[in-house]
C-alpha positions as CSV (number, residue, x, y, z in Angstrom):
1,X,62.3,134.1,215.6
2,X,58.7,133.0,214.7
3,X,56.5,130.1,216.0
4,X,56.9,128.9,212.9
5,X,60.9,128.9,212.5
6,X,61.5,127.8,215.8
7,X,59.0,124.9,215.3
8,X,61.5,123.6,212.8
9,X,64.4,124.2,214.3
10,X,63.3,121.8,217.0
11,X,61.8,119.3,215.0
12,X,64.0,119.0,212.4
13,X,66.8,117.7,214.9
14,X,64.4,115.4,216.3
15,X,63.3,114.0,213.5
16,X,67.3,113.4,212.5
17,X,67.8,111.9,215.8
18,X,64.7,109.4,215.2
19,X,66.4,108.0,211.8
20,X,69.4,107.8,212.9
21,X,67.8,105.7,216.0
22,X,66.2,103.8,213.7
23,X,69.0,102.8,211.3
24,X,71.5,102.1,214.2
25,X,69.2,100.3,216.8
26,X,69.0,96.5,216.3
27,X,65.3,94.9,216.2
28,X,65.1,90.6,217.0
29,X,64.4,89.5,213.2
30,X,65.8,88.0,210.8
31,X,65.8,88.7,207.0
32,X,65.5,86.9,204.2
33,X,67.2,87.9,200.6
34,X,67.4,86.1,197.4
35,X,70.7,84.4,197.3
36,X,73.2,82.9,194.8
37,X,72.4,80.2,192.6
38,X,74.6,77.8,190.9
39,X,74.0,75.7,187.9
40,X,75.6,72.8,188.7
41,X,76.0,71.6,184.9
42,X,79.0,74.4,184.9
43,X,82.4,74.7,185.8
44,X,84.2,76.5,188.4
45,X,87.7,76.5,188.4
46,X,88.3,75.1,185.3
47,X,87.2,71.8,186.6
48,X,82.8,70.7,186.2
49,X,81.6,71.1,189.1
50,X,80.3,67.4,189.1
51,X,83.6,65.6,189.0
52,X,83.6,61.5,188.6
53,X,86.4,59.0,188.5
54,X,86.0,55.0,187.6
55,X,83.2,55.7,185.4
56,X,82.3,58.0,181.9
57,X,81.0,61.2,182.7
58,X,78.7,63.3,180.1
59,X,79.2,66.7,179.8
60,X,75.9,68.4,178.1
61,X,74.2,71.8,177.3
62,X,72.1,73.3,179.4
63,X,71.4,74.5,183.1
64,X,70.4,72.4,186.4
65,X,70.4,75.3,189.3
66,X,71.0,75.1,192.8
67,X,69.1,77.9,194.3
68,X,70.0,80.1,198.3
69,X,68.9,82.2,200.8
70,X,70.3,85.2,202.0
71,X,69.7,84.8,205.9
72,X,70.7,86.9,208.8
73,X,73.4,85.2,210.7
74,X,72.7,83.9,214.5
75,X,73.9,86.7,216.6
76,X,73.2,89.3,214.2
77,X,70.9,92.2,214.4
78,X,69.0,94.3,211.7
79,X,67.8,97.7,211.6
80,X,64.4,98.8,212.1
81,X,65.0,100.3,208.3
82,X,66.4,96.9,207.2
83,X,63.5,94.8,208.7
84,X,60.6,97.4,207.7
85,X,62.6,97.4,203.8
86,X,62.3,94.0,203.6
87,X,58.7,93.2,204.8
88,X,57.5,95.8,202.0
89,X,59.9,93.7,199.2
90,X,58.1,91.0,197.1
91,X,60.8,89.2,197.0
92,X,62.0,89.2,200.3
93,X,61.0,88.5,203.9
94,X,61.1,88.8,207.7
95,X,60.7,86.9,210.7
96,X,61.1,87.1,214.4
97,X,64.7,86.3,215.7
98,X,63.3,83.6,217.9
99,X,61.8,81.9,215.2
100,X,64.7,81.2,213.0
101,X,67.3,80.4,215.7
102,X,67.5,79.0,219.4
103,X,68.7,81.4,221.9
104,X,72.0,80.0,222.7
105,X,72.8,79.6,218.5
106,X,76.3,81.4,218.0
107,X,77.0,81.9,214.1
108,X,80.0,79.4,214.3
109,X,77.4,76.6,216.1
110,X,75.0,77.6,212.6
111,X,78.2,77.5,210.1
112,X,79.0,74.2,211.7
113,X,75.5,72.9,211.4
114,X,75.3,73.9,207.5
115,X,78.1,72.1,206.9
116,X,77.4,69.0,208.2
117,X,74.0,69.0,206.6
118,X,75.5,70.0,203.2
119,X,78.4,66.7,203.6
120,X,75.1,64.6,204.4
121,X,72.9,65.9,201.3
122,X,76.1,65.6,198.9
123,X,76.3,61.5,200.2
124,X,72.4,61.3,200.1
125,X,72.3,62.8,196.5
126,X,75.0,60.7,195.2
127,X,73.5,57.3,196.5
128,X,69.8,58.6,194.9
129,X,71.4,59.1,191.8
130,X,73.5,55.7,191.6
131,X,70.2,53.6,193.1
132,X,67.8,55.0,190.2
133,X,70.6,54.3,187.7
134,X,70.4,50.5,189.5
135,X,73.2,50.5,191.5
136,X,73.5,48.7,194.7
137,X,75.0,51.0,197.7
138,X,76.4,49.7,201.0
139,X,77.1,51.3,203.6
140,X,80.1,53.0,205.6
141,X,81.1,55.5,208.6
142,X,82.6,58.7,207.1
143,X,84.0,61.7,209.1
144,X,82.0,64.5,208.6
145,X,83.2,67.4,210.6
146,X,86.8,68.3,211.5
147,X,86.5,70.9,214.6
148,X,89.4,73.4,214.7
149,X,92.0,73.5,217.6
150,X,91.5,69.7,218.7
151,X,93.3,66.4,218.0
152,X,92.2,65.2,215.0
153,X,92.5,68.5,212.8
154,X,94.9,67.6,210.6
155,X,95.0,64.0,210.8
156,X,91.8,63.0,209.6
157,X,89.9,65.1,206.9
158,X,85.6,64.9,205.9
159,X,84.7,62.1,204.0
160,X,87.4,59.5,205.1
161,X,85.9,56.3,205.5
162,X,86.7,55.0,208.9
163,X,87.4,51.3,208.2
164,X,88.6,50.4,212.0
165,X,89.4,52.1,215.5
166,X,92.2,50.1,217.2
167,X,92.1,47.5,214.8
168,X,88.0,46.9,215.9
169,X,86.2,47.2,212.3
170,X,83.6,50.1,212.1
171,X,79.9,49.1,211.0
172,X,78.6,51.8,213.7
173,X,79.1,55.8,214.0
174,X,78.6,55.3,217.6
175,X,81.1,52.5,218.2
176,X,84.0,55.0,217.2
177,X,83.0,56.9,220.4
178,X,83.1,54.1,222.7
179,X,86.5,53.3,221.4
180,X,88.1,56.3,221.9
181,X,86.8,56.7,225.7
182,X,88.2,52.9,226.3
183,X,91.5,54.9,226.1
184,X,93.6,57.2,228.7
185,X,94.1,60.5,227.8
186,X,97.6,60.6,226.9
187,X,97.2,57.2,225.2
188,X,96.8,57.8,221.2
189,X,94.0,56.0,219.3
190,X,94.8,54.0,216.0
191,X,92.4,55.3,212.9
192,X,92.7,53.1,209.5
193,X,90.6,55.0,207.1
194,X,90.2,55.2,203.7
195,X,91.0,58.7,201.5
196,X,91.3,58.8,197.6
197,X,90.7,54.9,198.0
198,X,93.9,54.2,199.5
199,X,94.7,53.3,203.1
200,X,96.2,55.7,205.7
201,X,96.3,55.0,209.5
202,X,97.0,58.0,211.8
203,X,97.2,57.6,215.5
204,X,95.7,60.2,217.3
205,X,95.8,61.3,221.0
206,X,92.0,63.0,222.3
207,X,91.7,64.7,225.3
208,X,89.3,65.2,227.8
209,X,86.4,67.1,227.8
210,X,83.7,67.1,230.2
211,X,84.9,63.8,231.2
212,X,84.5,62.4,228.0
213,X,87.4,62.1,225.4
214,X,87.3,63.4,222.2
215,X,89.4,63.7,219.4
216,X,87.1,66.5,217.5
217,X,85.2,64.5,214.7
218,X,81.8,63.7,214.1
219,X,81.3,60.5,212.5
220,X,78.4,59.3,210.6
221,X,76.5,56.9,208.7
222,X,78.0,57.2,204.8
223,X,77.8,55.3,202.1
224,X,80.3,52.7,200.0
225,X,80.0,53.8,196.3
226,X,81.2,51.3,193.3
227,X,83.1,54.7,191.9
228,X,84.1,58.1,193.0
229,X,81.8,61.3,192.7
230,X,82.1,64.6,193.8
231,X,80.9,67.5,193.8
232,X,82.6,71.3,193.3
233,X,80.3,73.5,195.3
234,X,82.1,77.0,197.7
235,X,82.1,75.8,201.0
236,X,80.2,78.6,202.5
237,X,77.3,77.6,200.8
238,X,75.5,74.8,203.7
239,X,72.7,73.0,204.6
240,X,70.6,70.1,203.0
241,X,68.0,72.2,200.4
242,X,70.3,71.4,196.9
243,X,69.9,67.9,197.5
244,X,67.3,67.4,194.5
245,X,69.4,69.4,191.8
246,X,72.6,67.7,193.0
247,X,70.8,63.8,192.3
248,X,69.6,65.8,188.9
249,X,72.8,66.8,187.9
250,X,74.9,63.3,189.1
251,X,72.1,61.6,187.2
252,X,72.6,63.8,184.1
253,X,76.0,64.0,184.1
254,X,76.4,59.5,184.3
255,X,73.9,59.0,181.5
256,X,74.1,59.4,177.8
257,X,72.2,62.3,176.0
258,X,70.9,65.7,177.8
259,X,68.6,65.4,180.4
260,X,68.0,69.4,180.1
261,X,67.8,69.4,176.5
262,X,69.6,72.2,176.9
263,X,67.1,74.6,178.5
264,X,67.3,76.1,182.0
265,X,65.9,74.7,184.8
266,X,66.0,75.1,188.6
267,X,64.9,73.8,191.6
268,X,65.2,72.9,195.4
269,X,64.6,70.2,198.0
270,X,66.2,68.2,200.4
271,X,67.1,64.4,199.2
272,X,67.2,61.1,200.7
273,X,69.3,57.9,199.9
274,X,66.2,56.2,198.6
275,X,65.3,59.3,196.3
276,X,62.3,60.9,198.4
277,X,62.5,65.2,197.8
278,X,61.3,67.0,201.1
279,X,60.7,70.8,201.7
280,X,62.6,73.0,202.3
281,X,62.4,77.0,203.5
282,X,62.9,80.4,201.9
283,X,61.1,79.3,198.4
284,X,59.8,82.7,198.1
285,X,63.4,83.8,198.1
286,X,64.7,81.1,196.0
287,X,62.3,81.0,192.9
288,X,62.9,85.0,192.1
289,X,66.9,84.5,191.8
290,X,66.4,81.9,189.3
291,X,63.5,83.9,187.8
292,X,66.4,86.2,187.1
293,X,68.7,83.9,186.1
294,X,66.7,82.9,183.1
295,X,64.9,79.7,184.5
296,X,62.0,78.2,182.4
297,X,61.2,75.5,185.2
298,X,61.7,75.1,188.5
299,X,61.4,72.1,190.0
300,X,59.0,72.3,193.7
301,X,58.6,70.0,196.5
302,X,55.3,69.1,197.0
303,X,55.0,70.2,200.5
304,X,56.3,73.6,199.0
305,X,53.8,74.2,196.7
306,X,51.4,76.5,198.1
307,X,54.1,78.9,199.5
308,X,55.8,78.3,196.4
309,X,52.8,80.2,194.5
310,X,53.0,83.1,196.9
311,X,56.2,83.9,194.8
312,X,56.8,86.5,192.5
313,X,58.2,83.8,189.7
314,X,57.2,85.8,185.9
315,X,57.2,83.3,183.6
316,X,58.9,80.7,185.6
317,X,56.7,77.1,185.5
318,X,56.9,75.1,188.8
319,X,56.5,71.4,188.7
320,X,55.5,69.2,191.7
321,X,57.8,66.5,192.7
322,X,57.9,63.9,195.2
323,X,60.5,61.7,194.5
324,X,64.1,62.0,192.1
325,X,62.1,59.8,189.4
326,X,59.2,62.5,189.0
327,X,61.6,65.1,188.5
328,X,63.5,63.4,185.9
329,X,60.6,61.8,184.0
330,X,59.0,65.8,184.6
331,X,62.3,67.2,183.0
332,X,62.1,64.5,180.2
333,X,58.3,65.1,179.5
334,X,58.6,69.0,179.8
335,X,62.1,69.0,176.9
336,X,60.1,66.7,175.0
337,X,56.9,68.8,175.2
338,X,56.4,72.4,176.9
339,X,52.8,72.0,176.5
340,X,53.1,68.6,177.8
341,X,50.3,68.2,181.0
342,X,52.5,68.0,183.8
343,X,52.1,67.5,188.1
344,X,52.1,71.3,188.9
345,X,51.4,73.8,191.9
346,X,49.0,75.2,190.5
347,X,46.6,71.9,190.1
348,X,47.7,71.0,193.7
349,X,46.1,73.9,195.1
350,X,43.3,73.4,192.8
């Protein structure tokens, strides 16, 4: 055997071995892919995916899209191949472990966390919409998470409106907490809440848990709206970023006419009550799935613009927006006129 021959014969296994190390050994990051998006104008189901009873709805042409992020989950790991693959992508992105979740974060404590933020931006969008169509909103205590495996599952259910504890009315999230520890722990609290806008009272016994006890929801401040809306989203989809396109689509689908014209537009950002868009993160990520998608606009908040020109979007036009009324007076102008001179990234970073 030659220099040569044996030369390979020893580093070709080695170099085997290193792959194989690095596709199986985990590195601390955390990627981030292009996820789903969802025009929330369409159905799923056979039923629109914004559904309203007590007042007309208008079903139009046109797109209004929800955009995601593909994220590692907390707890997960990714190859060095994964990791190096998506650092080189334009589309996607890395980022140390440590700087994406907290060190005690399980995937179940994220999921949870989602959730809750995803019940909250639903509530938020719907009040934005009704307010800048001129109605007044009061407000209310809703449940907003049901944990598994304690008291309450099955009794109570996300979104009932807790209207009293023990017969003591409920103004206050944190007043359903001191009510329940006024009790013993085999003695069952009275819940009248209200579901589907009828009445239904449940008793429910907590228990204790370090020394506190808890009957497994999470109540929080809600809102009292003059009709029903909902909205038909998967449930693994979380957190508060749609709150924008689902205040555009509401809004669109309670007024007369199309707000889209029926072109396709996109967008993200978190959403208040009182119609303020925030930022949000993973733009990069979000603007090419819609880019994809056939998106002519997508709707940025302004704290998000100069990432948000980082991204690899074609054609795509990105409009700054602050608040629900730019975006809709935006969308108006834009339909009218796609010339039309219009708040924009790029004259922000100008």
């Amino acid at each position: 055997m030659t220099r040569r021959t044996l030369a390979i014969a020893i580093s070709v296994p080695l170099m085997v071995a290193l792959w194989l190390t690095a596709a199986i050994v985990p590195v601390p990051y955390v990627t981030f892919t292009p996820g789903v998006s969802v025009d929330m104008l369409s159905e799923a189901g056979g039923q629109e995916r914004i559904q309203v009873n007590g007042h007309k709805a208008f079903y139009d042409d046109g797109e209004l899209r929800m955009t995601t992020v593909s994220v590692t989950r907390a707890g997960d790991s990714v190859s060095v191949f994964t990791a190096i693959q998506a650092w080189l992508s334009g589309d996607n992105a890395v980022q140390p472990y440590s700087a994406v979740y907290d060190e005690d974060e399980t995937s179940e404590s994220n999921q949870q966390e989602s959730a809750y933020m995803m019940t909250t931006s639903q509530d938020d969008a719907i009040a934005a919409s009704l307010r800048e169509m001129g109605y007044t909103i009061k407000p209310a205590v809703e449940v907003y998470t049901v944990e598994k495996g304690l008291p309450a599952e099955g009794k109570l259910q996300v979104r009932d409106r807790i209207l009293s504890v023990d017969g003591t009315r409920i103004s206050d999230p944190a007043k359903v907490g001191e009510l329940i520890n006024q009790h013993k722990a085999d003695e069952p609290v009275k819940f009248v809440v209200l579901r589907d806008r009828k009445k239904v009272s449940v008793d429910i016994t907590p228990v204790k848990d370090d020394g506190r006890l808890r009957i497994g929801i999470l109540p929080n401040a809600g809102y009292t709206f003059p009709f029903d809306v909902s909205i038909n989203i998967d449930p693994k989809i979380g957190g508060p970023s749609a709150g924008l396109m689902f205040s555009l689509a509401i809004y669109d689908t309670l007024t007369p006419g199309s707000l889209t014209g029926g072109h396709h537009i996109a967008g993200t950002g978190t959403i208040t009550a009182d119609g303020e868009v925030g930022p949000i993160g993973g733009i990069q990520q979000k603007i090419p799935a819609v880019r994809d998608a056939g998106a002519q606009v997508f709707l940025v908040p302004s704290d998000n613009c100069e990432e948000a020109l980082g991204a690899e979007r074609g054609d795509v036009q990105l409009i700054r927006v602050k608040t629900l009324k730019d975006a809709i007076a935006s969308i108006k102008t834009w339909v009218a006129d796609p010339d039309a001179d219009l708040p924009s990234c790029e004259k922000e970073s100008k």
